[in-house]
Phi, psi and omega in degrees: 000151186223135152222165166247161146279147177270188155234026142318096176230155203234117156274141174225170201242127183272210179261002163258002151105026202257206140237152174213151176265117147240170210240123160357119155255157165264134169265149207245353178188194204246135177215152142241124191259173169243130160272153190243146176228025189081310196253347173226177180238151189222163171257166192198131194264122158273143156240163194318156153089326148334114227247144181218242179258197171237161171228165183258152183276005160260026182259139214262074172302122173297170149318320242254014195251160162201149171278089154321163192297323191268004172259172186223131169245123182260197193359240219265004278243146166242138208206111226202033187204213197230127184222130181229181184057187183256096175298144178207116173229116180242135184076342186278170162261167157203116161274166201298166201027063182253110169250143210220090207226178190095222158242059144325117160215134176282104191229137142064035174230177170248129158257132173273185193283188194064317216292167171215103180272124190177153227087196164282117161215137174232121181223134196226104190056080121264166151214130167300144173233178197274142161105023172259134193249128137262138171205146191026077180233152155238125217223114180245121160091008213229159201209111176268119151328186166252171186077343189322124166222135181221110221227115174041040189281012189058231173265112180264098182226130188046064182233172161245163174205150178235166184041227147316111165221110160253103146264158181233109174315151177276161181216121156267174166254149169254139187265000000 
């Protein structure tokens, strides 16, 4: 996969409350990345020329990467997988073939390779190990395994957790 930067550019307040200007990316030839859509994974044809998300410019795009029009990658970020839906990644690593979808937003963490993040999700000073899925979780402070799959688990802070955690948060009402 080849991307460029444009020089289409934007400012916006990233998730550490900051402004940062970033800039377009372009696709430079024709790839097919895989996508997560919450219940499958599907393949989607870039083709050259195709307009994609933003980066800031010291963020350290992979081969391996490609942006949808709405996510955006801040600082210092190495970023080396597919973020689609409004992706918000900051400061982070995403190792290569990492799909990354929803509302996601990512600060100061390692996704390991493989992995798949989709939902309403926030992760934050973590790590992921590889070959894991979450969704629509919130995870602070914390060392996810590999293999991991975790489905509405509400909040995950300072745990380490290995294997299956399905929780379905509770909502009362008050009477």
């Amino acid at each position: 996969m080849g991307i460029e930067l444009t020089s289409k550019a934007k400012k916006v307040k990233t998730p550490s409350d900051r402004i940062a200007i970033v800039y377009q990316i372009r696709a430079t030839e024709d790839f097919d990345v895989t996508i997560f859509d919450g219940t499958e994974y599907k393949v989607e044809h870039i083709r050259k020329g195709d307009l994609g998300g933003y980066v800031e410019k010291n963020v350290m795009l992979g081969r391996d990467a490609w942006l949808f029009k709405n996510a955006i990658i801040f600082g210092n970020s190495r970023f080396n997988g597919v973020a689609c839906g409004f992706t918000r990644i900051d400061s982070s690593t995403i190792n290569r073939g990492a799909i990354i979808a929803g509302r996601a937003i990512i600060i100061s963490s390692f996704i390991g390779n493989s992995t798949t993040i989709a939902g309403t999700t926030s992760i934050k000073n973590s790590r992921i190990l590889s070959g894991s899925l979450i969704v629509g979780t919130v995870i602070r402070f914390s060392k996810i395994h590999s293999g991991t799959t975790i489905k509405c688990a509400g909040v995950i802070a300072k745990e380490e957790v290995s294997g299956v955690r399905t929780l379905i948060p509770r909502h009362s009402k008050n009477t």
